[in-house]
FITORBA-784878 format. One record per atom (N, C-alpha, C): residue in one letter; x, y, z; atom name; residue number from 0. Coordinates in steps of 0.05 Angstrom, whole numbers, plus 5000, padded with zeros to 4 digits. Layout:
% FITORBA-784878
kefi	X	Y	Z	lumpa	lumlo
A	X	Y	Z	CA	NUM .
...
END
This chain:
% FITORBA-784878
kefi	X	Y	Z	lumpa	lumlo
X	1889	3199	4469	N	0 .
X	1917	3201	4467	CA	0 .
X	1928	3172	4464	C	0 .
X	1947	3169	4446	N	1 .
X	1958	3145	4451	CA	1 .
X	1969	3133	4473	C	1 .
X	1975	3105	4483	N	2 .
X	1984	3094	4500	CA	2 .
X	2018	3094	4501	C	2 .
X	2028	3104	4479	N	3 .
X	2056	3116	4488	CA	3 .
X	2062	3141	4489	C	3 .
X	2040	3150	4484	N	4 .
X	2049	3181	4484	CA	4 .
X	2044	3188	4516	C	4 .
X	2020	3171	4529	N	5 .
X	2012	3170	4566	CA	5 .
X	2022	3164	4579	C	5 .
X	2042	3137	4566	N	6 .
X	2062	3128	4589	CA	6 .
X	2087	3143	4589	C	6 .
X	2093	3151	4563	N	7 .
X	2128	3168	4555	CA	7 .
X	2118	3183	4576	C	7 .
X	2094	3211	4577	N	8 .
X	2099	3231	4583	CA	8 .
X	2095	3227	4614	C	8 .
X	2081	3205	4628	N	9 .
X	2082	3198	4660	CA	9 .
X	2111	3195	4665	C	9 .
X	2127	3181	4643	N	10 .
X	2160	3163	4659	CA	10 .
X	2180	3194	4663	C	10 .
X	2173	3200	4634	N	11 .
X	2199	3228	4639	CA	11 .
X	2190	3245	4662	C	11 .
X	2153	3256	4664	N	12 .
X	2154	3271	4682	CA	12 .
X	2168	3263	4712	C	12 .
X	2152	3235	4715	N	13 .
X	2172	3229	4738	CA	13 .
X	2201	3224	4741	C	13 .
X	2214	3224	4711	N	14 .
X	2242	3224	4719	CA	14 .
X	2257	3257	4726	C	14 .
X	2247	3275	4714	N	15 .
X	2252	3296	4716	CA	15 .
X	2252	3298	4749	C	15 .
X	2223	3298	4766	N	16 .
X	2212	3297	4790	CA	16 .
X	2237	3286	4805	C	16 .
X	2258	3267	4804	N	17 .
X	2273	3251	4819	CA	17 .
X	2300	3268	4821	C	17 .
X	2290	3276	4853	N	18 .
X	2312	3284	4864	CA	18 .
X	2342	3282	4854	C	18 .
X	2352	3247	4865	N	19 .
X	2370	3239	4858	CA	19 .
X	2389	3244	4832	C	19 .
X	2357	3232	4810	N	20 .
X	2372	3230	4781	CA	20 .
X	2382	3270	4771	C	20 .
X	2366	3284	4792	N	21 .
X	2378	3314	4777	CA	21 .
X	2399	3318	4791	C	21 .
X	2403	3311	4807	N	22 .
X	2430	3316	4829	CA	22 .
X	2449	3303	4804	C	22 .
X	2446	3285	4789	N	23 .
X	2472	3273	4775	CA	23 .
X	2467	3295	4733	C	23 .
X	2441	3291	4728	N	24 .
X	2442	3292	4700	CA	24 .
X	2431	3335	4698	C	24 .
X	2416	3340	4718	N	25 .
X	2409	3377	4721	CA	25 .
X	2387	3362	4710	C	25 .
X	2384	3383	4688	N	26 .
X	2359	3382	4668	CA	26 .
X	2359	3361	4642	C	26 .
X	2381	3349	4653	N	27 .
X	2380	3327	4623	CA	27 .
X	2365	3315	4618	C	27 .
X	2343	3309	4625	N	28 .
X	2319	3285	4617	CA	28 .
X	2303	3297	4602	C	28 .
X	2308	3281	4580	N	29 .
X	2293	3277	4543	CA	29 .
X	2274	3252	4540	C	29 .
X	2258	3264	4525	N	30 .
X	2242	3239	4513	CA	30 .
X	2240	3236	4486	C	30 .
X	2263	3253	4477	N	31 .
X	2271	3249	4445	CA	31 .
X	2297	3254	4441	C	31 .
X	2318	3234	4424	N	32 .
X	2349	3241	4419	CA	32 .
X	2351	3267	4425	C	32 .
X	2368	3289	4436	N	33 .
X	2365	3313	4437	CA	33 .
X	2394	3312	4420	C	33 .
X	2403	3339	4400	N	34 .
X	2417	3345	4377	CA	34 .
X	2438	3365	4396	C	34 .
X	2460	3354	4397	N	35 .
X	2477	3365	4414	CA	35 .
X	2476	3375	4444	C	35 .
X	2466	3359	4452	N	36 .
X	2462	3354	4482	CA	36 .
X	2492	3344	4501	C	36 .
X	2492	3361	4519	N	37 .
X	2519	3360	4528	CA	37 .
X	2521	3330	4560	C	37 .
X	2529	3314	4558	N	38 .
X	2525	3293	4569	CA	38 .
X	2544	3311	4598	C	38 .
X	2521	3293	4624	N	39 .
X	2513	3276	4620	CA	39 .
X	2484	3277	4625	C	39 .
X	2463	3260	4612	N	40 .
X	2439	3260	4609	CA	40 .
X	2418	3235	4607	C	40 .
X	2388	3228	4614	N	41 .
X	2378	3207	4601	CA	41 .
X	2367	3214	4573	C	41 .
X	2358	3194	4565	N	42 .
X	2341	3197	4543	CA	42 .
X	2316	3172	4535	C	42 .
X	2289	3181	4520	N	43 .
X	2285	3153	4517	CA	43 .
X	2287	3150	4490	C	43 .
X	2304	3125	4484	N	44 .
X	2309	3123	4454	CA	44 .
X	2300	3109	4443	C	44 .
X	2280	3087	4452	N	45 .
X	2258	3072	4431	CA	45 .
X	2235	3062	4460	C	45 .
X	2214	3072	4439	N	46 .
X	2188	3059	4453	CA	46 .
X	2167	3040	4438	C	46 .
X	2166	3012	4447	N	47 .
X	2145	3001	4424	CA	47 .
X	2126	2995	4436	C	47 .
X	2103	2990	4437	N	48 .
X	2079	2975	4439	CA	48 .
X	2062	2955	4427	C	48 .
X	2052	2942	4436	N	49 .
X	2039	2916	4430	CA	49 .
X	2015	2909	4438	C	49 .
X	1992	2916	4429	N	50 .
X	1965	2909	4429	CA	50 .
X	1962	2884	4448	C	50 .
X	1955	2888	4467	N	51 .
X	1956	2855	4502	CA	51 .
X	1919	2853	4509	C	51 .
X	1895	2865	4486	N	52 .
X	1875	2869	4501	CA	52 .
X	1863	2843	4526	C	52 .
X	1854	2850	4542	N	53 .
X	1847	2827	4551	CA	53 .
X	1810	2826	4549	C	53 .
X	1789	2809	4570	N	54 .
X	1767	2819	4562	CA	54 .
X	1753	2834	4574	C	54 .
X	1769	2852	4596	N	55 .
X	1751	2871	4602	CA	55 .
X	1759	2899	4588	C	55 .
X	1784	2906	4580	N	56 .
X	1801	2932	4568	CA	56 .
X	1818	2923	4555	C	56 .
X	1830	2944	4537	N	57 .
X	1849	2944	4517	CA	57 .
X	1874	2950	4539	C	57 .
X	1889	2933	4526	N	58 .
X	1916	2930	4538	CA	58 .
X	1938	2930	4518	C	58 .
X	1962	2945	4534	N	59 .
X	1983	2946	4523	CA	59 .
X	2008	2930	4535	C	59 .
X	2033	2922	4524	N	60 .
X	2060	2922	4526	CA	60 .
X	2080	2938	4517	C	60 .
X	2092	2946	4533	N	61 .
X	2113	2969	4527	CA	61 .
X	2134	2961	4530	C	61 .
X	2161	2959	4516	N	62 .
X	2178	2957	4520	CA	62 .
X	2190	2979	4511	C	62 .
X	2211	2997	4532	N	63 .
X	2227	3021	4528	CA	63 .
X	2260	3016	4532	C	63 .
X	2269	3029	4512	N	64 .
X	2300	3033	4515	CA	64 .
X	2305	3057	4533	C	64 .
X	2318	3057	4553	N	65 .
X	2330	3089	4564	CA	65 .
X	2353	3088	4560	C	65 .
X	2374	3111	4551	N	66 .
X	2402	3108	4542	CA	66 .
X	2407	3138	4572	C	66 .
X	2434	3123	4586	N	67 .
X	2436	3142	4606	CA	67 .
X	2466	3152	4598	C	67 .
X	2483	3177	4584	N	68 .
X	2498	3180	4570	CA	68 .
X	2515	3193	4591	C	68 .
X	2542	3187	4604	N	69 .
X	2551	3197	4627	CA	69 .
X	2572	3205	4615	C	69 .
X	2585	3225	4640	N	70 .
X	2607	3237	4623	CA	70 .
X	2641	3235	4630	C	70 .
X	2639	3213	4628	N	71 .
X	2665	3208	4647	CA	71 .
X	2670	3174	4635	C	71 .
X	2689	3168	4633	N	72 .
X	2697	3144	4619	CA	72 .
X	2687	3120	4640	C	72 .
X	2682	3129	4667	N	73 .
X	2680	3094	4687	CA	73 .
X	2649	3101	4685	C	73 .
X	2643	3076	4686	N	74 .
X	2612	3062	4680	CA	74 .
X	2603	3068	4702	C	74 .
X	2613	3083	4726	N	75 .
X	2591	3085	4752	CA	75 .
X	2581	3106	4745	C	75 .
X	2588	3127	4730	N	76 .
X	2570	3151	4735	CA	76 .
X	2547	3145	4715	C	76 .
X	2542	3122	4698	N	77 .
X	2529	3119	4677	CA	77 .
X	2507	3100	4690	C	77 .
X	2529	3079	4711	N	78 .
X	2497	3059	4724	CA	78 .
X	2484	3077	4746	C	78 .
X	2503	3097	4754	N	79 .
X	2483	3130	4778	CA	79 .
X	2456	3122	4762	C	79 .
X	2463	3138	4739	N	80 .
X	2435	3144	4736	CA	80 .
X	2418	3114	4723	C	80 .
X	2423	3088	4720	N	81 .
X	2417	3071	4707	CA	81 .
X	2396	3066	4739	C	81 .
X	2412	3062	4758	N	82 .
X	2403	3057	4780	CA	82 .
X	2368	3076	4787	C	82 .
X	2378	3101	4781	N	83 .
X	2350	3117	4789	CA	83 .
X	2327	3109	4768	C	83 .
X	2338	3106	4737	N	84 .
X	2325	3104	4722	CA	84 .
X	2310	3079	4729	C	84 .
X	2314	3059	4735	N	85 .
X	2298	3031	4743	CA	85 .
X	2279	3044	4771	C	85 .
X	2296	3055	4789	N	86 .
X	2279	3053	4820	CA	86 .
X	2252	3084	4812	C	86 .
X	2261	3095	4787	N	87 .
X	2236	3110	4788	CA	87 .
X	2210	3097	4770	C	87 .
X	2214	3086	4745	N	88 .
X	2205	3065	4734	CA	88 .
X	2180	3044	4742	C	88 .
X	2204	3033	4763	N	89 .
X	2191	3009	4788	CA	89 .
X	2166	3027	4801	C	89 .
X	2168	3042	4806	N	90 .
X	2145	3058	4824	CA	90 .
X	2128	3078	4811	C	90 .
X	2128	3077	4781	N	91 .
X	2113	3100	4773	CA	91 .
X	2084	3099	4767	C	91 .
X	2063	3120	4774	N	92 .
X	2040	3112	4764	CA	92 .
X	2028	3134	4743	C	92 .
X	2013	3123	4732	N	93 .
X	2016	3142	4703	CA	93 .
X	1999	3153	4708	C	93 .
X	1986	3175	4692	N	94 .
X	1958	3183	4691	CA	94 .
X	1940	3179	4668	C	94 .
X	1926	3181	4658	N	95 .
X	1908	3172	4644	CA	95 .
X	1915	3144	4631	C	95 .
X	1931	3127	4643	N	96 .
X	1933	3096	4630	CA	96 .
X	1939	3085	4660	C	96 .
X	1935	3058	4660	N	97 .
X	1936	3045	4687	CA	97 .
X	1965	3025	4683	C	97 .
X	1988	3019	4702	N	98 .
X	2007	3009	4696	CA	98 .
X	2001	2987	4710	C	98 .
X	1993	2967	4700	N	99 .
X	1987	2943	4717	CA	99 .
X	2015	2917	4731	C	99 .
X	2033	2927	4708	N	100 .
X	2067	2923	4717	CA	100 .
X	2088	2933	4698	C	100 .
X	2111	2926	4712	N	101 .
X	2134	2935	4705	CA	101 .
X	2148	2923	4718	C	101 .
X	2174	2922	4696	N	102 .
X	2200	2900	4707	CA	102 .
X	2223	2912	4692	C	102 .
X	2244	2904	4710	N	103 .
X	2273	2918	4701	CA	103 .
X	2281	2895	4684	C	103 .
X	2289	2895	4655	N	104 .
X	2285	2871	4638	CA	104 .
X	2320	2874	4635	C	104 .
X	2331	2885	4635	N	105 .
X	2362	2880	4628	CA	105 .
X	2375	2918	4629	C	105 .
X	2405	2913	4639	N	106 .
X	2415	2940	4636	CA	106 .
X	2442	2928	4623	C	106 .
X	2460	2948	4601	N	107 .
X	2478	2943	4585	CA	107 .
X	2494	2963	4584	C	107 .
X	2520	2962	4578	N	108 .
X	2538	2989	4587	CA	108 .
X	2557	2985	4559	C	108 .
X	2569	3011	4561	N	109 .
X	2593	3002	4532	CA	109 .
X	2604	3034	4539	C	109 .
X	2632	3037	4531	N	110 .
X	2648	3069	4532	CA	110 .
X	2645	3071	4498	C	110 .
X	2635	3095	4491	N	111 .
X	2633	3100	4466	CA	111 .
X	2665	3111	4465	C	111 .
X	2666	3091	4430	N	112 .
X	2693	3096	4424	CA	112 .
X	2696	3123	4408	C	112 .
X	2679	3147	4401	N	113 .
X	2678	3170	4404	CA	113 .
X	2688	3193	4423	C	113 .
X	2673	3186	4443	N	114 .
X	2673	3207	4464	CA	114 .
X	2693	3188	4491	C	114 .
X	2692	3171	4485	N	115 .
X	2704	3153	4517	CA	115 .
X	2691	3156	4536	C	115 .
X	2668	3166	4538	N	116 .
X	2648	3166	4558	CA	116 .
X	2635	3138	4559	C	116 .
X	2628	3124	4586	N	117 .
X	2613	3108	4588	CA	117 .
X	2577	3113	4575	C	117 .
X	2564	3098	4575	N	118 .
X	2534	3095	4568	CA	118 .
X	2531	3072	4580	C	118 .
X	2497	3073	4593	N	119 .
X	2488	3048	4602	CA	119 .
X	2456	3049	4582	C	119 .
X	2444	3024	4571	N	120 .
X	2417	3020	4566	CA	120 .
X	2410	3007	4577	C	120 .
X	2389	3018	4595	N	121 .
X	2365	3004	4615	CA	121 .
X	2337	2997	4592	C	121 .
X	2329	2971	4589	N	122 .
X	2313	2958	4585	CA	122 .
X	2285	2956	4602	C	122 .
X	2267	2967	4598	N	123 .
X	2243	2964	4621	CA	123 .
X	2221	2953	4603	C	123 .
X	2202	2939	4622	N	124 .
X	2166	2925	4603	CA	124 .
X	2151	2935	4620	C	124 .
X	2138	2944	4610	N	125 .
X	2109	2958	4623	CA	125 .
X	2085	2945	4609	C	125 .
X	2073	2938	4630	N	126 .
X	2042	2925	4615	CA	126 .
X	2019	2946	4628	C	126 .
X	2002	2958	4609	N	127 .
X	1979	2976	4619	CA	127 .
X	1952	2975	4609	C	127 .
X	1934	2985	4621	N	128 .
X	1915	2988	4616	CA	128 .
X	1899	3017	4609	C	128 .
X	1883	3013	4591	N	129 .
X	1880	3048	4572	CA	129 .
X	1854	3049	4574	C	129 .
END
């Protein structure tokens, strides 16, 4: 399996798993744009990777976009879930790939001039081993 397809499907399962983040979004956690999805919700909206082998295993870098889409114009209900999204992240361990780290690399907010709902994008790097 690929190394983003092991880590996507470890982060969402554990975001789903998080208490907290369902208390705010229900069942909203996607790991693909979802097509009329009723906010508020996460999503992950870009995942890249980068060949890091070192010389004992093949190694990866991940860098992921999560877009946390809230439904309410003030940016707190949007960093709610920005907040869980990093503290589940920080602690996740994958299965069949090894997360050797992870870091909260930047979070960004904006009220879409659409909907007037806030959004936050959490920025995360994951370095693993496959």
């Amino acid at each position: 399996m690929h190394p983003i397809s092991l880590l996507q499907g470890a982060l969402v399962a554990a975001l789903k798993g998080d208490v907290s983040l369902a208390a705010i979004v229900g069942d909203g956690v996607f790991d693909a744009p979802p097509r009329g999805a009723v906010a508020p919700y996460v999503v992950i909206a870009r995942h890249d990777v980068l060949q890091r082998d070192g010389d004992e295993a093949p190694g990866q870098e991940h860098r992921v976009l999560i877009h946390c889409r809230g439904d309410q114009p003030s940016r707190k209900r949007a960093l709610d879930m920005a907040v869980r999204v990093v503290a589940v992240a920080l602690g996740l361990s994958a299965g069949g790939i090894v997360v050797t780290h992870c870091e909260h690399v930047r979070t960004d907010t904006v009220i879409d001039r659409d909907t007037g709902h806030a959004k936050a994008a959490v920025t995360l790097r994951f370095l693993s081993e496959s």
